[in-house]
N, C-alpha and C positions, 0 to 999 in steps of 0.2 A: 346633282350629286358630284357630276365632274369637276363644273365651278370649285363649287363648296370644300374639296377634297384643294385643289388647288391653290384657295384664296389667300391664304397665308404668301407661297410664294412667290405670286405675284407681287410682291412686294407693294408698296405705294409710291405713288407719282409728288412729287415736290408740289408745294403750297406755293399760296398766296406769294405769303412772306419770304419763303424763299427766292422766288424768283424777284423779288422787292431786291435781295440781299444778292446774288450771283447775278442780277440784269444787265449790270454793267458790262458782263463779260462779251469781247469780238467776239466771241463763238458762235452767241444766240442772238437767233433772228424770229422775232414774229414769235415768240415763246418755245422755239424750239432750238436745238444745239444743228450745228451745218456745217459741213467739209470747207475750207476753204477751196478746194480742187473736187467736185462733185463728183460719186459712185456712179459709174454707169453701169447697166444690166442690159446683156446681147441673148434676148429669152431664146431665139430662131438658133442660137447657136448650142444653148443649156440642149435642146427640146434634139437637135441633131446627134449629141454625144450621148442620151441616152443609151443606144444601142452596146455603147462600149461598155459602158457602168463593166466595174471589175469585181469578177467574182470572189476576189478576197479581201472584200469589205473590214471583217473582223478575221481575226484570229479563230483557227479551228483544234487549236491546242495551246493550254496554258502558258501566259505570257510569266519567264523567269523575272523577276525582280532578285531585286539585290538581298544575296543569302548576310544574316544579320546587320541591318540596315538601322535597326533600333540600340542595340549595341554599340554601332559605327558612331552614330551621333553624339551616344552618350560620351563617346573618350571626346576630348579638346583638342579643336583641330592644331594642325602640328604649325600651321603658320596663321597670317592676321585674314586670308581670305579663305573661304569653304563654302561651296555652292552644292547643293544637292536638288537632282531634280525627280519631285514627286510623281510629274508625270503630268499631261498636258501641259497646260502654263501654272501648273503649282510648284513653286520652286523656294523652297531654305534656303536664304543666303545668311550667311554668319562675314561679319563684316567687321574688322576691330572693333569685338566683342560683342556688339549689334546683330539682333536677331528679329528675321526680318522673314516673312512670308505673304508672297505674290499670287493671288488668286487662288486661296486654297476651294478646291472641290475634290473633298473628302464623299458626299450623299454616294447614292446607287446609279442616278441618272443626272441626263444633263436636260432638264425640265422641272414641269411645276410637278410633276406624279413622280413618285420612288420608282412606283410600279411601270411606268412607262417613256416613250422617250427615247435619246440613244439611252445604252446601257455600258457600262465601263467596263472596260473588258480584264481588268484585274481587282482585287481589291487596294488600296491602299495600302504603300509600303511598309508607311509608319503610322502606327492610331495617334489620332489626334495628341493622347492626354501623352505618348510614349516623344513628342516631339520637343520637350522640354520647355522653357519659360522661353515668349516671343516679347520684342518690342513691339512689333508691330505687323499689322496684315496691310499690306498694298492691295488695293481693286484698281484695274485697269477699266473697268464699264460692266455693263449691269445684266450681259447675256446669262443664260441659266451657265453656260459653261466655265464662267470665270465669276461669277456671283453664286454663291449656292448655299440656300437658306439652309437646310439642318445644317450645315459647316457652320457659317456665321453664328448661328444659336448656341451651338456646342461651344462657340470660342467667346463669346460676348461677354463672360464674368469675369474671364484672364488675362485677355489681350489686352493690355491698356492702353492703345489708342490704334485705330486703320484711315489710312490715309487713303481718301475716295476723290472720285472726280468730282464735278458741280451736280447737286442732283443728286448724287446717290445714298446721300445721308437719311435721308428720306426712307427710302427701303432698310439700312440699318437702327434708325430711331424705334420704325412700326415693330420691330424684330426685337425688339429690347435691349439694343443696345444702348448704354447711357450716353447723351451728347455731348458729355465733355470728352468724352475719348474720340469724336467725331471729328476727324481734319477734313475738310473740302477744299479740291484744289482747280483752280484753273491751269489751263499752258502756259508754262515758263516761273508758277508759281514754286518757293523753294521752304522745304521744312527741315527743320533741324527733330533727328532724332539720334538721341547721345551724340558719338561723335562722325556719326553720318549723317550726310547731308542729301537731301531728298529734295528731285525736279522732276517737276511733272513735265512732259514732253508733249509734243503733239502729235498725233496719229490721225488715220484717215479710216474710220468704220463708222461706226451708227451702234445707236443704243435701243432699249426697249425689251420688255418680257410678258405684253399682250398686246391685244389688238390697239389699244387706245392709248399707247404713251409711247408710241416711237417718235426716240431722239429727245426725249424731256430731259435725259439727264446727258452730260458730257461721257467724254474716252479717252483714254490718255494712254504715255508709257511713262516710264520711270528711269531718269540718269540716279545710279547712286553711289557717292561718292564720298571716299576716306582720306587719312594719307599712307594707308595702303592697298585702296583699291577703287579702280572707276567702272563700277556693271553699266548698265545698259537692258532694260527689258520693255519689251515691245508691244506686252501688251496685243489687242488686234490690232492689224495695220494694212492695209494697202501700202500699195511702192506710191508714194509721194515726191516730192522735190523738198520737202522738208526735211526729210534726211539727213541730206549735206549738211543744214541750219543746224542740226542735232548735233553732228558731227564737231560741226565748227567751233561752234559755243561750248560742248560739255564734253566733249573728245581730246583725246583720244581715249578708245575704250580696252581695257584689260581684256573685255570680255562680252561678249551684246550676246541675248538669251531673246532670238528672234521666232516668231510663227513661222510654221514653214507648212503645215498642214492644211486639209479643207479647203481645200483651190477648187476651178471649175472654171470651164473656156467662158461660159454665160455670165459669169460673174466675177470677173478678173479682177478687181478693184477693193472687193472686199476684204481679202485674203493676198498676205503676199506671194506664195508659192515658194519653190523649194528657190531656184536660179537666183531668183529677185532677191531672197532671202543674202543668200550670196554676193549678188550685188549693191545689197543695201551696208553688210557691214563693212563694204569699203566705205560707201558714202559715209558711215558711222566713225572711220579710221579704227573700225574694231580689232586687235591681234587678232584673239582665238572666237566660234562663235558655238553655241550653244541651240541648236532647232530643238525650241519647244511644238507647244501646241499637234502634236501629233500622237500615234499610239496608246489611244484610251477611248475617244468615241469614233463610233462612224459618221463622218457629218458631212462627209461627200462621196461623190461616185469614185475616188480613186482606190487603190487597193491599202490596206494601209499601213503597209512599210513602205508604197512606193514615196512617200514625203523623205524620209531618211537616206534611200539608195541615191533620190536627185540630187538631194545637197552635196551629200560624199562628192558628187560626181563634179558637181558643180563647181564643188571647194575645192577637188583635188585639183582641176584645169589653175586655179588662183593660190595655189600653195597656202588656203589659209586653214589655220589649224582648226580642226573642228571637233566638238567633243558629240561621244555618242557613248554616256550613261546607263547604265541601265536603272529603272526605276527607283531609286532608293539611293542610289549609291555617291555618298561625298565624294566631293573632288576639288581640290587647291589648285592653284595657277602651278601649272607645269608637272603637274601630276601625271607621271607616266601610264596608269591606267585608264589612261582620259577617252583612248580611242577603242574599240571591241565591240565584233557585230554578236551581237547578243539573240536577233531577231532571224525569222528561217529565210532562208532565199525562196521569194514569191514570184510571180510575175510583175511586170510594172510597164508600166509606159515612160518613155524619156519625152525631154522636153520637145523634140522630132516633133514625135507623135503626138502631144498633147502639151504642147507650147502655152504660160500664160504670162499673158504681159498685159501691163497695165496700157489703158485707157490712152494716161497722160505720156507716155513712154514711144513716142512717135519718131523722134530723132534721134538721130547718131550720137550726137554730144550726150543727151540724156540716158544712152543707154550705152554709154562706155565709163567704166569706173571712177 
């Protein structure tokens, strides 16, 4: 019955033909998509910080979202760029006139069950149909947290086209989505939607949403770019040395809408953490930066504002401007409401106390901006 309740969102795993069709791509090796810089996992160290796991996992009093956030949207924004973030990596970017949304997960949970799983700890700021007319839905990879079948389903008749990584069309086809609105992209590959321009980026996570198809489909991030504005979304990522590459080639950035959340000493690699976050949108030449990916599920032992208190802290040491939204709430380049702790003062651990650095991140050069 578990299965059966599930089956739907486990979405399906890419054919034959498919892999006939994305084979070509350096990604995949031996039928599967691979880090060019491989994930390491330190279990002895996971199994050690149990003890600490922080008692304010979740919220134990209603998270404020943004008071008329459905209203806010509805007016035009007042310049060519308007970023709203829904909350984890679900983010409206409105881009000379381009309307664009990044990983929506609208469901109740971040799994195959409604009823179980994390559970999100607000509702949704803005309902789906109140979000107005989209061009397009970007997927960053095919976790239940940034892939989320009722959301997909609900959007499938309007959206007319989402630009997914290799692989992930597959799970949109089975879901009903029709394939000509289906864009598949490799790293580095470029789409044009009106008058923005869309790069798939490289990232360093892993794919998969059961036991039997991890890593069949690709992960990416998203450079997207106008001529009046260059985002930057990160999608999941490990600290990489691609970065800089990112940087180099599709930088400098207005603005990078980086994960900062769901760290852990065991699994440094997966996740970039709040600091790394910090140090990465230097490597990005990012101005201001944007931590997503936090404040909606529990999916690590940290407390969970402590993702948003590191960053501030991190950013303020690096004077880089940082935005801290509250759920729902638009916000233009240089918008002076951009900063406000909206969130209660918790306990947390600093990077002292619970340090996570990458793997690849062994030297001085590598880990100076």
């Amino acid at each position: 019955m578990l299965v059966a309740d599930a089956w739907a969102a486990f979405g399906h795993r890419p054919s034959a033909d498919d892999w006939r069709r994305f084979g070509g791509s350096a990604q995949q090796q031996r039928g599967r998509f691979e880090n060019p810089e491989p994930i390491e996992n330190h279990m002895w160290a996971f199994v050690r910080d149990l003890p600490n796991a922080s008692r304010v996992q979740s919220p134990s009093t209603p998270i404020p979202a943004f008071e008329g956030a459905a209203a806010a949207l509805a007016r035009a924004p007042a310049s060519d760029v308007r970023v709203t973030w829904m909350g984890h990596s679900s983010v409206l970017v409105e881009l000379d006139g381009v309307r664009l949304l990044t990983d929506p997960v609208w469901g109740p949970a971040a799994g195959p069950w409604s009823w179980a799983g994390p559970r999100r700890f607000y509702a949704p700021p803005v309902a789906l149909d109140a979000l107005g007319p989209l061009d397009a839905v970007l997927i960053s990879h095919d976790h239940y947290d940034h892939l989320d079948y009722p959301t997909i389903v609900a959007l499938a008749a309007d959206v007319p086209r989402f630009v997914v990584p290799l692989g992930v069309g597959a799970h949109l086809r089975y879901w009903g989505v029709s394939p000509d609105k289906i864009t598949e992209v490799d790293w580095w590959d470029e789409v044009a939607v009106g008058a923005v321009r869309l790069t798939a980026t490289p990232a360093r996570h892993a794919s998969g949403r059961q036991v039997f198809d991890k890593d069949r489909t690709l992960w990416c991030g998203y450079a997207l770019s106008s001529a009046s504005g260059n985002l930057y979304f990160s999608g999941d990522t490990g600290m990489f040395r691609g970065l800089r590459e990112i940087g180099d080639r599709l930088g400098p950035f207005d603005l990078a809408m980086i994960e900062v959340g769901a760290y852990n000493r065991g699994w440094p690699d997966w996740h970039i953490g709040p600091e790394q976050a910090v140090r990465a949108a230097a490597w990005l030449r990012a101005e201001r930066l944007l931590p997503i990916h936090w404040g909606l599920f529990a999916l690590a032992s940290h407390g969970w504002t402590e993702p948003i208190e590191r960053v501030l802290h991190a950013a303020d040491a690096q004077a880089l401007k940082t935005w801290t939204p509250q759920p729902g709430q638009p916000l233009e380049l240089d918008d002076p409401a951009a900063t406000r702790q909206w969130w209660p003062a918790l306990p947390w651990r600093d990077a002292t106390d619970d340090p996570i650095v990458s793997s690849l991140l062994g030297g001085d050069s590598e880990r100076s901006p």
